[in-house]
C-alpha positions as CSV (number, residue, x, y, z in Angstrom):
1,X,49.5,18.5,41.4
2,X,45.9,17.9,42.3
3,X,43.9,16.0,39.7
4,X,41.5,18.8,39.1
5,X,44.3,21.7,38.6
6,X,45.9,18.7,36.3
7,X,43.1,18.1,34.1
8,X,42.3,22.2,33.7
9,X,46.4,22.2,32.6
10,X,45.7,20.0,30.2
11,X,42.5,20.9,28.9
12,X,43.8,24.4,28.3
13,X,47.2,23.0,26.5
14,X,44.6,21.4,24.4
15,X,42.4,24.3,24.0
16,X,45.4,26.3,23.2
17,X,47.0,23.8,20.2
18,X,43.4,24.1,18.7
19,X,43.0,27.7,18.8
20,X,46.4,28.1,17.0
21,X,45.6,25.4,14.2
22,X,42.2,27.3,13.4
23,X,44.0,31.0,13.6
24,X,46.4,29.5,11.2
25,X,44.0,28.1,9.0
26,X,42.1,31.3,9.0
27,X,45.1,33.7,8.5
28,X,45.8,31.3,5.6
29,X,42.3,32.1,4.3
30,X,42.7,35.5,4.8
31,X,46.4,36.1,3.4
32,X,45.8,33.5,0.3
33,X,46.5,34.0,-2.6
34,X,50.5,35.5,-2.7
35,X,51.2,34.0,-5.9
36,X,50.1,33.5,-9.2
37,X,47.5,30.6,-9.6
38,X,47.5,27.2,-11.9
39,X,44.3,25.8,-13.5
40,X,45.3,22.2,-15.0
41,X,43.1,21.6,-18.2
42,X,42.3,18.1,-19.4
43,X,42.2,19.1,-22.9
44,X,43.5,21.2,-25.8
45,X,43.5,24.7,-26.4
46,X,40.8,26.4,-28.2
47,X,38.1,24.0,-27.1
48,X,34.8,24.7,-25.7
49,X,36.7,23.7,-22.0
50,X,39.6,25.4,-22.4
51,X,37.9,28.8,-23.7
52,X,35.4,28.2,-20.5
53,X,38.2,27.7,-18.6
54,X,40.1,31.1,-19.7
55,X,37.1,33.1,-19.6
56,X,36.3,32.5,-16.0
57,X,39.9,32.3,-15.1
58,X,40.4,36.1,-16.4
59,X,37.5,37.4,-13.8
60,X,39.0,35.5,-11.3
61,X,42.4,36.9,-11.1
62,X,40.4,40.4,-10.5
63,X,39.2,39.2,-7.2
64,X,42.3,37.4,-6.0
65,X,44.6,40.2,-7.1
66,X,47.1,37.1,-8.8
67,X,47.4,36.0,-12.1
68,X,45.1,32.6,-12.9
69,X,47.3,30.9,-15.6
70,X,45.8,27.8,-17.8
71,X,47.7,24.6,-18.4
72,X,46.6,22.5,-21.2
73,X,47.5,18.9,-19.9
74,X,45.5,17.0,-22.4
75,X,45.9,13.0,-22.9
76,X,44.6,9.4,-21.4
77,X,41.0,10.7,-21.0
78,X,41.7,13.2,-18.6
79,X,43.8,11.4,-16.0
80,X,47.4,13.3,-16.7
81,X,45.6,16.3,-15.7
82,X,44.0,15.0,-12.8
83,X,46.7,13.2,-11.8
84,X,49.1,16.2,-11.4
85,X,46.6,17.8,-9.6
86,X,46.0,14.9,-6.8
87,X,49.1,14.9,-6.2
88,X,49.9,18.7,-6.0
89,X,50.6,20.7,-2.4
90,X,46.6,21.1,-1.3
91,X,47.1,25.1,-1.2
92,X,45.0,25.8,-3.3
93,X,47.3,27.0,-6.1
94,X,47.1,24.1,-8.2
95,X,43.2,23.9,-9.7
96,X,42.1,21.1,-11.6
97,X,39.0,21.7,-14.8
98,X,36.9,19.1,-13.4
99,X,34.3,17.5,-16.4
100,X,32.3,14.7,-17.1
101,X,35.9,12.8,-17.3
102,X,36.0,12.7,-13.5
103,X,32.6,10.8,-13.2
104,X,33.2,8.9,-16.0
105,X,36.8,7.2,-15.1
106,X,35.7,5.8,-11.4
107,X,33.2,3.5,-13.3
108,X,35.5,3.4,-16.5
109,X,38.8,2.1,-14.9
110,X,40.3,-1.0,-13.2
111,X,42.8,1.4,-11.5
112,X,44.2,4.8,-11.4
113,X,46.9,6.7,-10.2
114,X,44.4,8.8,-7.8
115,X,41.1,7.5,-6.1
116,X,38.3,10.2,-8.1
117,X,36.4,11.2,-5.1
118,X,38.5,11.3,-2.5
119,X,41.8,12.7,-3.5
120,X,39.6,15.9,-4.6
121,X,37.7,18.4,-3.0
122,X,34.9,20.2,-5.7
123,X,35.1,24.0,-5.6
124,X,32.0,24.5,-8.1
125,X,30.3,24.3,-11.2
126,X,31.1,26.7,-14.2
127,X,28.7,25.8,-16.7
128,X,26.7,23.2,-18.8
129,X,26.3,22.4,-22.2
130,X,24.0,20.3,-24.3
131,X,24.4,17.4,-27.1
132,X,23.1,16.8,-29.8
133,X,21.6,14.5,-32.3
134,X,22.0,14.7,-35.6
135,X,22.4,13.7,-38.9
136,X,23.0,14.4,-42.5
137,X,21.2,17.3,-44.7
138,X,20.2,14.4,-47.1
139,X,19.2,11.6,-44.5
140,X,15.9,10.1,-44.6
141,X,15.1,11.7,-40.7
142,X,13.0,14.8,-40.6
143,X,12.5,14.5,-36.8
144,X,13.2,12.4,-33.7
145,X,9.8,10.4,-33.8
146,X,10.2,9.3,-37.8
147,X,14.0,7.9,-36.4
148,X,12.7,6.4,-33.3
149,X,9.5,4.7,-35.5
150,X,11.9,3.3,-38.1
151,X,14.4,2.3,-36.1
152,X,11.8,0.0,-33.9
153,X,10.6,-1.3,-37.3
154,X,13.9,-2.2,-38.0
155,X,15.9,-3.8,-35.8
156,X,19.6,-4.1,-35.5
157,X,20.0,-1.8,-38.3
158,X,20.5,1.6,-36.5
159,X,24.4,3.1,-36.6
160,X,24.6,5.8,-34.1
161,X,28.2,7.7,-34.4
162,X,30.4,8.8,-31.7
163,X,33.8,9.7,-30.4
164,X,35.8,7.3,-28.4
165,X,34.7,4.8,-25.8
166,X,34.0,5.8,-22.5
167,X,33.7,9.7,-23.8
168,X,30.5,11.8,-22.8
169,X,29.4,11.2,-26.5
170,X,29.8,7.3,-26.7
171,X,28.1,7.1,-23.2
172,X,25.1,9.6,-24.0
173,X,24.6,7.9,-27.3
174,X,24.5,4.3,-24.8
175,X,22.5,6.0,-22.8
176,X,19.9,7.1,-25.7
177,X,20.0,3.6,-27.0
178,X,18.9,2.3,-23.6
179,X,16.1,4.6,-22.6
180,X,14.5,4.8,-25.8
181,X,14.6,0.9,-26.2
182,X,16.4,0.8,-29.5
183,X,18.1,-2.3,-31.2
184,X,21.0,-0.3,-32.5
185,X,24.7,-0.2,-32.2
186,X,26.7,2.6,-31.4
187,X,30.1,3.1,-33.2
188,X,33.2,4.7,-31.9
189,X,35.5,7.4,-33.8
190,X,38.6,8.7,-33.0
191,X,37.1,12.2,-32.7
192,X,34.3,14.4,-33.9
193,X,36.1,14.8,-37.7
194,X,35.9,11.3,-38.3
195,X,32.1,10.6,-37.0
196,X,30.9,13.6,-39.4
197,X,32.7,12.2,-42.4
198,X,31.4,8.6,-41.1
199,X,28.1,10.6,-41.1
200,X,27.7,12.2,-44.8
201,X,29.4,8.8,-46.0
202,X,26.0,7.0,-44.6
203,X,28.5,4.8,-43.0
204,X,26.1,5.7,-40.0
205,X,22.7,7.2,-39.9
206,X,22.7,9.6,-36.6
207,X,25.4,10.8,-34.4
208,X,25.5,12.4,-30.6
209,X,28.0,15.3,-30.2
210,X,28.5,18.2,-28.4
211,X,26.3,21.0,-29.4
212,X,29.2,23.7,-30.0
213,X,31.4,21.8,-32.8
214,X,28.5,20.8,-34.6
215,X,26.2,24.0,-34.4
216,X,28.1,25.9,-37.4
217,X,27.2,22.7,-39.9
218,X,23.7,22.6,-38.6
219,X,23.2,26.4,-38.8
220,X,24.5,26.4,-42.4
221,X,22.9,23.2,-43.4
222,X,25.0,20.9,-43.3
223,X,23.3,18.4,-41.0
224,X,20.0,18.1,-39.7
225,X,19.5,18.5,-35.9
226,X,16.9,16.1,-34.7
227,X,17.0,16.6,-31.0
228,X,18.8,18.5,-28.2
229,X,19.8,16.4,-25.3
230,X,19.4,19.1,-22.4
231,X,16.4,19.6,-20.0
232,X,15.0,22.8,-22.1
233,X,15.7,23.8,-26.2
234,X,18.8,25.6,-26.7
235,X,19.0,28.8,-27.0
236,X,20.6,28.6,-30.4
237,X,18.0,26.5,-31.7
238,X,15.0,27.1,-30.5
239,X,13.3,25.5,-33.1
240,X,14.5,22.2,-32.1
241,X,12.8,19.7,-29.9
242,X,14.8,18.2,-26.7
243,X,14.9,14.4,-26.6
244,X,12.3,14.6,-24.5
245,X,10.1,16.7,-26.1
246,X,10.7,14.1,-29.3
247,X,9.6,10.9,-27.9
248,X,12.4,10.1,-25.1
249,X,10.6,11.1,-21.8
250,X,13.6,9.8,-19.4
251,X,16.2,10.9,-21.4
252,X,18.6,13.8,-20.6
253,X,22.3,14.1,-20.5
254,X,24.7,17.4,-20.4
255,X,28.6,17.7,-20.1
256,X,29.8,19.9,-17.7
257,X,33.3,21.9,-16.2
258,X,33.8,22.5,-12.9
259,X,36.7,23.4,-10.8
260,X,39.0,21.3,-8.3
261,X,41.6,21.1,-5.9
262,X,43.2,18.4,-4.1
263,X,41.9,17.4,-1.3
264,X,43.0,18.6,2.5
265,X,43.2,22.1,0.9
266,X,41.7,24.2,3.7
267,X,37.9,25.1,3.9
268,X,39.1,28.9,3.8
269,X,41.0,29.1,0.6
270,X,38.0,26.5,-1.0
271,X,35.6,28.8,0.3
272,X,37.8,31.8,-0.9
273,X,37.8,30.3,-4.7
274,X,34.2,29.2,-4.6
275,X,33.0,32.8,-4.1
276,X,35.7,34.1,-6.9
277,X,34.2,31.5,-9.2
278,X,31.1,32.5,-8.6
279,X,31.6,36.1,-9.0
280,X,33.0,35.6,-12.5
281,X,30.2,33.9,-13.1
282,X,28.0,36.3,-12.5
283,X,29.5,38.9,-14.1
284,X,27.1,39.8,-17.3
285,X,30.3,40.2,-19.5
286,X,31.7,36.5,-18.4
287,X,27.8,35.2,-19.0
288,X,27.7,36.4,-22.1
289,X,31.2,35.4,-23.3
290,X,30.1,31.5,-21.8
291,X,26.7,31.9,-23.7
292,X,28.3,32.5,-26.8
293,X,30.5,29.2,-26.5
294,X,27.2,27.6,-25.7
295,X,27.8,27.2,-22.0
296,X,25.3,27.8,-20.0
297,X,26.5,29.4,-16.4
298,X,26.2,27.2,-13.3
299,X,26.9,28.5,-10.4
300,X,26.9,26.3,-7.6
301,X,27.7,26.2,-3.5
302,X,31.0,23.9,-2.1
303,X,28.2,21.2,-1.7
304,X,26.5,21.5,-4.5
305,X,29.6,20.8,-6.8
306,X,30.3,17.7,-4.2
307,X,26.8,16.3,-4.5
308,X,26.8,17.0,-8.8
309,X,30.3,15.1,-8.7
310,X,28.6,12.0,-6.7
311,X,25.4,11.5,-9.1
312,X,27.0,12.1,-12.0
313,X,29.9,9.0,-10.8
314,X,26.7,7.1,-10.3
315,X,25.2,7.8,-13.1
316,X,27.6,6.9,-15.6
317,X,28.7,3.8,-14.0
318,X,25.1,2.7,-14.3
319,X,25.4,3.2,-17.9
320,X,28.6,2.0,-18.6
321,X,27.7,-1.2,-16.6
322,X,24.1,-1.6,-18.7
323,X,25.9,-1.3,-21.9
324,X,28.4,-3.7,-21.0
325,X,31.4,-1.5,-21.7
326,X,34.6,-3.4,-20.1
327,X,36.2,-1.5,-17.8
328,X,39.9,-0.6,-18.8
């Protein structure tokens, strides 16, 4: 055979293999889903992730035409969820609740049974929500600037509450500590309970928590919110100042959901779940639902939700190295 007619052979056998991967990918895209969906959820039920996680999940099975089931896997931080995800078929079928826990654990951990970034592919953001500072009805903070002036003039002597090590709580309290150039020590719980008892004991003077467990004590008195830690007020408390706003110019930290799927799942179903996600988002019933939780609605691109993932891993590794948490 002539080399030229031997080259066009095989150029067109290879033409012909690619053609057939891509119209199988895309008739993948197109036929997906055929079967009832899984999103994996790194924490309990009845949590401000898990209801996130159902309401969204609800919209979605509308435009997929499958059921979007929710399996509360939590334990070890997060990594039991994420772990049965990374190592689920990549067919999209199998969706992890992605959180500040992903970003967290690459900086957190010696070693894991998956590798954070690359055994996932980000589908998008759901929402954000803010944290808090607060403390007691009966503390001797009216405001951010009184703690931040006392706590300067006094050295050493600052408790700030949180939950566990290594949670978004402990690390945003670190992080607080840091940027606003305190001399304080930040004290662990085992979970939001035990910090607000710490709390009205004056075992601590201030604590950083999520917004939503906390807002029905602040709303009926309870504590005293000094600050919220988001980039504007929230919405359901207007009347309190951001960090930033209080004296803590560089200072802003919110938790976040997401969704995942392991990675190699094809571009066409991500793409497929990235515009269902975002649809549900949109909806003004689903906005209003997450608004009521205290979530405010992200939506976000394929790349978007990638590039989030990668800042906030750098982020929190920055923090975790500055406060000289030990990595696990």
């Amino acid at each position: 055979m002539p080399i030229r007619r031997l080259v066009l052979s095989r150029f067109a056998a290879v033409a012909a293999t690619a053609f057939c991967a891509l119209a199988a990918v895309s008739a993948h895209g197109q036929s997906y889903p055929t079967k009832p969906l899984r999103i994996v959820v790194p924490f309990g039920a009845g949590g401000v992730a898990d209801l996130t996680a159902r309401t969204v999940a609800q919209k979605m099975s509308e435009g997929l035409g499958q059921a979007v089931v929710i399996d509360n896997r939590p334990g070890a931080g997060g990594i039991v969820a994420a772990e049965i995800v990374a190592k689920s078929e990549p067919d999209g079928y199998t969706i992890l609740l992605m959180s500040n826990a992903n970003a967290v654990s690459a900086g957190l951990f010696k070693a894991l049974p998956f590798d954070p970034v690359k055994d996932f592919t980000p589908v998008s953001l759901m929402g954000t929500f803010d944290l808090a500072v607060v403390t007691s009805a009966d503390s001797r903070f009216q405001s951010l600037p009184e703690l931040l002036t006392w706590a300067k003039a006094n050295p050493g002597k600052l408790n700030i509450g949180s939950i566990n090590i290594g949670s978004t709580q402990h690390l945003t309290a670190e992080l607080f500590k840091s940027v606003a150039g305190l001399d304080a020590q930040v004290v662990p719980f085992n979970g939001t309970p035990a910090v607000m008892n710490a709390l009205r004991g004056g075992q601590i003077d201030i604590a950083v928590e999520v917004l939503s467990p906390v807002l029905p004590q602040i709303k009926g008195g309870a504590l005293r919110a000094l600050a919220v830690t988001g980039p504007k007020r929230n919405t359901a408390l207007p009347q309190v100042p951001t960090a930033k706003e209080g004296g803590v110019p560089n200072f802003v930290s919110t938790s976040w959901n997401g969704l995942g799927v392991p990675a190699k799942t094809p571009q066409a179903v991500v793409d497929r779940l990235n515009k269902e996600v975002n649809a549900a988002l949109q909806n003004p019933a689903v906005r209003q639902k997450l608004l009521d939780l205290n979530v405010e609605p992200h939506p976000s691109t394929v790349g978007q939700a990638h590039d989030w993932l990668q800042t906030e891993i750098k982020r929190w590794s920055d923090v975790i190295q500055r406060a000289g948490i030990q990595k696990q």
